[in-house]
N, C-alpha and C positions, 0 to 999 in steps of 0.2 A: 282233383286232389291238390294241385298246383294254387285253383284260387283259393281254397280253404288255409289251407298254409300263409296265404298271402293273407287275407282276412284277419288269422289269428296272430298272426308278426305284427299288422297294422294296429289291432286291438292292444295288444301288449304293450306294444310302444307310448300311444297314449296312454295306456290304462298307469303304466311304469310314471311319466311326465308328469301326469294329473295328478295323479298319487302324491308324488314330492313335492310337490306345489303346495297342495293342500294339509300337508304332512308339516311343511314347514310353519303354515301359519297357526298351526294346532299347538307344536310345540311352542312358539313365541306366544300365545298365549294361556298357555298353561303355567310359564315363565311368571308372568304378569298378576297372575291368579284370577284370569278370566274363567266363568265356567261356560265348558264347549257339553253342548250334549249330544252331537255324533259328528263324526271324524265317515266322511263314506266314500267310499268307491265306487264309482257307479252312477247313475239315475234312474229314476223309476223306481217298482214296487222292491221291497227289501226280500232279496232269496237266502240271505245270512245272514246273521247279525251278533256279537257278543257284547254284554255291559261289562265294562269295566267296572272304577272305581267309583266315576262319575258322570265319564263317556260311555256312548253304545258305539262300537266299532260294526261299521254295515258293508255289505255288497250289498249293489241294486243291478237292477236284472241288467240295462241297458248300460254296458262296459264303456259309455266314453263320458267324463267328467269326474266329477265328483265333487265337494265343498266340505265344509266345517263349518256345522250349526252354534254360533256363539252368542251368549248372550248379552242383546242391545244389538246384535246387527241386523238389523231389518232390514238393510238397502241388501242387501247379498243373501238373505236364507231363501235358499232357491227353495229347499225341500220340505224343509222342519224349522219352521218359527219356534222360538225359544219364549214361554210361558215364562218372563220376569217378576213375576208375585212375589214368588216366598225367595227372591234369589238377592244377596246384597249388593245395592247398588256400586260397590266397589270391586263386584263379581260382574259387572256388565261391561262392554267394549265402551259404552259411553261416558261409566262411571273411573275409567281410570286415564291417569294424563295423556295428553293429546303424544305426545314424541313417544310412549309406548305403542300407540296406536300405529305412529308411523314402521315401527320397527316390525311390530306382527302385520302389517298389512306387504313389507318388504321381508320380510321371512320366507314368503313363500317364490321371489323372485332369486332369494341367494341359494333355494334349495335346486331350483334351477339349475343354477352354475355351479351347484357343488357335483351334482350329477354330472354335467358335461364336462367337469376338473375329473374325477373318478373315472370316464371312460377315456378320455384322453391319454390320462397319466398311466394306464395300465394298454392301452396300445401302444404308446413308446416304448413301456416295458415290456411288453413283447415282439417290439422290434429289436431291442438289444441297445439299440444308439439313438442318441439324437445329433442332428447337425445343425450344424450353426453355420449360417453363411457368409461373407465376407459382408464388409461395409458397401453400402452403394454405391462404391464409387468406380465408374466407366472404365473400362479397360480396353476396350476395341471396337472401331466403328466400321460399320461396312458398308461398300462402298455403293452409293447412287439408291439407299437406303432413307427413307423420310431423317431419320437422326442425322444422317452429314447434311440433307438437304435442309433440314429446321436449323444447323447451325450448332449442334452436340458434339463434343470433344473430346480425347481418352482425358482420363485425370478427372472429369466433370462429379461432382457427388448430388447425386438427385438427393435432395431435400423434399420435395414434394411433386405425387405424380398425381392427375387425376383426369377424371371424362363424366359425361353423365352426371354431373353433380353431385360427384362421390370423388372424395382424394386421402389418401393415407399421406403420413409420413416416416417413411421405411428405415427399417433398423438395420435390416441386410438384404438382400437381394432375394434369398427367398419370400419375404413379403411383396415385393414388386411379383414375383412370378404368380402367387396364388391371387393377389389381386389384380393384376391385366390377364388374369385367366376368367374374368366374370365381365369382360368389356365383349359388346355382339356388335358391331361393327357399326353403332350409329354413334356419329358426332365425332371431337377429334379427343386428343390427349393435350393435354397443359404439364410441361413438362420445370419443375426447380428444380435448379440445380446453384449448387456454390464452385464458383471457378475462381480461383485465386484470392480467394475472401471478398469476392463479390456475389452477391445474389442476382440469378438470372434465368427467364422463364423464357419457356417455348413452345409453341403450337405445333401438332403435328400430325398427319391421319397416319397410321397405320395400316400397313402392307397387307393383304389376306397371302397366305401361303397356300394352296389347294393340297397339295403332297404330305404338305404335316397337319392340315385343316386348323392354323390356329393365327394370327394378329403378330406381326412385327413390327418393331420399328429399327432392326438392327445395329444391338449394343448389344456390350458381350461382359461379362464382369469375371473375377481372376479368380479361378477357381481354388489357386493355389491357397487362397486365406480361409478355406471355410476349413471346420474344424470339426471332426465327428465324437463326439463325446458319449463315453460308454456309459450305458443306464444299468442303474441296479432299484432294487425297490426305495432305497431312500430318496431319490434327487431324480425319479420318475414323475414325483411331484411338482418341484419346484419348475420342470421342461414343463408337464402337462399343463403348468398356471401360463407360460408362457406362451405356449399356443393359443391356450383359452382366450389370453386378453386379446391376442391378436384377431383371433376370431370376434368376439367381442365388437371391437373396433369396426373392424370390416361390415360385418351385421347390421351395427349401428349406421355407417355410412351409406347403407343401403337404405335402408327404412329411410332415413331424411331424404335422400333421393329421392325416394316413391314418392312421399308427401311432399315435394317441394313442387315434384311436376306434376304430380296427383297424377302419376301409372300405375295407378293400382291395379291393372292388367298382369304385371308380375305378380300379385299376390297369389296365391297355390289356398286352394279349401280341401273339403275332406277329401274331395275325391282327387283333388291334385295330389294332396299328400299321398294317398293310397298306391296311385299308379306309379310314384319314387318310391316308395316301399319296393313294390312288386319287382320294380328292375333292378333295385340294388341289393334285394334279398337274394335276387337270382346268382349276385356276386360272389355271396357269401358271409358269413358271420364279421368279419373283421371290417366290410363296407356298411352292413346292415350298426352295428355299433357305433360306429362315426357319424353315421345319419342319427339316430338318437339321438346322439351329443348335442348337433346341428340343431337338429331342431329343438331341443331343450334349451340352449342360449335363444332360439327365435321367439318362443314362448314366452321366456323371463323378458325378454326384450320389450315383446309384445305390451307384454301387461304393464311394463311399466312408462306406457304411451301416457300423457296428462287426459283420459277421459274417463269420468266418474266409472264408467262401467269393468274399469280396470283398474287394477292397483296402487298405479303410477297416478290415475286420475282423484282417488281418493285419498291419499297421499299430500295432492296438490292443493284438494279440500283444506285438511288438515293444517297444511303448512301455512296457507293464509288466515286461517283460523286463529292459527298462533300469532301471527302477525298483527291483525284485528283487534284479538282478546276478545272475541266472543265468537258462537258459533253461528253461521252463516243461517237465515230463515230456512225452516225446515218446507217453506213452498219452493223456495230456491233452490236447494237441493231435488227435488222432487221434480222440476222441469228441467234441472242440467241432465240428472238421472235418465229420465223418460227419451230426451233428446238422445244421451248416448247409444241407449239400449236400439231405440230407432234406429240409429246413424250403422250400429254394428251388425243389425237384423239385413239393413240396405246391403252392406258389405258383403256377407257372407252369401246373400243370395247372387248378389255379382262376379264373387271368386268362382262359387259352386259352378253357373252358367258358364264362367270361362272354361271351367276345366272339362265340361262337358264339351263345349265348342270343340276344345283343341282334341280331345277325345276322338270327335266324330272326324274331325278334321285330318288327325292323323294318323 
């Protein structure tokens, strides 16, 4: 009963993601006056389906994806090629200017984050408060601690922390704590900091604690400055965008990590995803929701990587296009294409294996 639950929460979730993904680039081009002839949920054979005006809205049997059938886009109609005959060439993705193209091709990444702004901004709201942390800057060092022994000081304002080829630069100290909460104990910290209107940087490994199982460097910040501010539904909003971006950021710093030392070991496939469902489901509705959020900025993130076979990749088409003033050979498109689709097929059979690995493994 347990994994059926777990199954239908995972299905949901994507099915929820993919949906507004696809949702957005429907709208942006309906905006445009593209004609889309089905908007679907799903893949595979059609188990429902309604015509609209112009569109046929569908479910397909197999609940994880889905697209929008538009016409002129032939690189992307996975399901339903759009018969262009009787349709006017300024009703086609191709027949209308390039920077609308860009917008509906990014529609479907800001529907993304308007999801993850949406669940955000209504968890805070039901927390009551949001807090806001003091300024980064040091307020106690402790003793015989990597931070007195790198040379860290009370008064110091870290300007920039990082490890791993990931660094933020923190606005208050609860960013420092959620991001040296994603450091596993390889390589050191690089620590900026402004001391006296100087800038000053510092190396340092961090201390494992076994008892609290988490990464020290022993600095302490004044609690006295942070400020708890009560939430109501108006200005649940404006907290929930400011999480977002920070997540955002953090997200972002990740992926270029990955790709800079090519560890794609971290990356998670279905079956990675599935098994963080299953534990956080087990949490409850308020962890299960956060995770959605999560991985809905991962997704828009995703997609908006520079490779044709992604949003951000045809995007990238586009933009040099406009650059050019002409459109790029359609052979050339056709082996960047081909290459991606390869490169992303390699990918997902590699995550899949890993997660099997660690599966068996643990």
């Amino acid at each position: 009963m347990i994994v059926i639950k777990n199954i239908l929460l995972f299905i949901f979730m994507l099915t929820l993601i993919v949906s507004l993904h696809e949702l957005g680039h429907l709208i942006a081009a309906k905006i445009f006056g593209v004609y889309c002839k089905e908007y679907s949920i799903g893949m595979g054979p059609k188990i429902y389906s309604h015509k609209g005006k112009e569109t046929e809205f569908c479910i397909r049997a197999f609940p994880i994806g889905g697209f929008v059938a538009m016409a002129g886009d032939d690189e992307n109609s996975l399901e339903t090629k759009v018969d262009t005959t009787d349709i006017p060439v300024e009703r086609t993705l191709n027949g209308i200017a390039r920077w609308k193209r860009v917008i509906i091709m990014l529609a479907g990444i800001f529907m993304n984050m308007v999801l993850a702004l949406i669940i955000y901004s209504l968890i805070i709201l039901y927390n009551g408060s949001y807090t806001v942390g003091s300024k980064p800057q040091i307020s106690s060092i402790m003793e015989d601690y990597p931070a007195e022994k790198a040379g860290l000081k009370t008064g110091d304002i870290i300007t920039k922390i990082g490890f791993n080829d990931m660094s933020i630069s923190p606005e208050d100290y609860f960013e420092i704590i959620d991001f040296t909460s994603a450091y596993n104990g390889e390589g050191s910290w690089t620590v900026e900091v402004e001391r006296d209107g100087e800038k000053l940087t510092f190396e340092l490994i961090p201390e494992y604690l076994e008892d609290e199982q988490r990464y020290v460097i022993g600095i302490g910040f004044d609690n006295i400055a942070t400020e708890v501010k009560s939430v109501n539904i108006l200005n649940c909003w404006y907290y929930g965008f400011k999480y977002l971006v920070f997540i955002i950021k953090f997200t972002f710093t990740q992926f270029v990590s990955i790709f800079r030392t090519m560890n794609i070991s971290s990356f998670s496939g279905p079956v990675g995803i599935y098994t963080t469902v299953s534990e956080v489901s087990a949490m409850g509705l308020y962890y299960y929701a956060q995770l959605i959020a999560l991985i809905s900025v991962n997704v828009g993130i995703l997609n908006a990587l520079p490779l044709p076979i992604f949003d951000g990749g045809r995007v990238l088409i586009l933009l040099i296009e406009m650059l050019i003033g002409h459109e790029l050979p359609r052979k050339t498109q056709e082996i960047i294409m081909t290459a991606s689709v390869a490169l992303l097929l390699m990918l997902l059979i590699f995550v899949t294996y890993n997660d099997i690995s660690r599966l068996i493994g643990g």
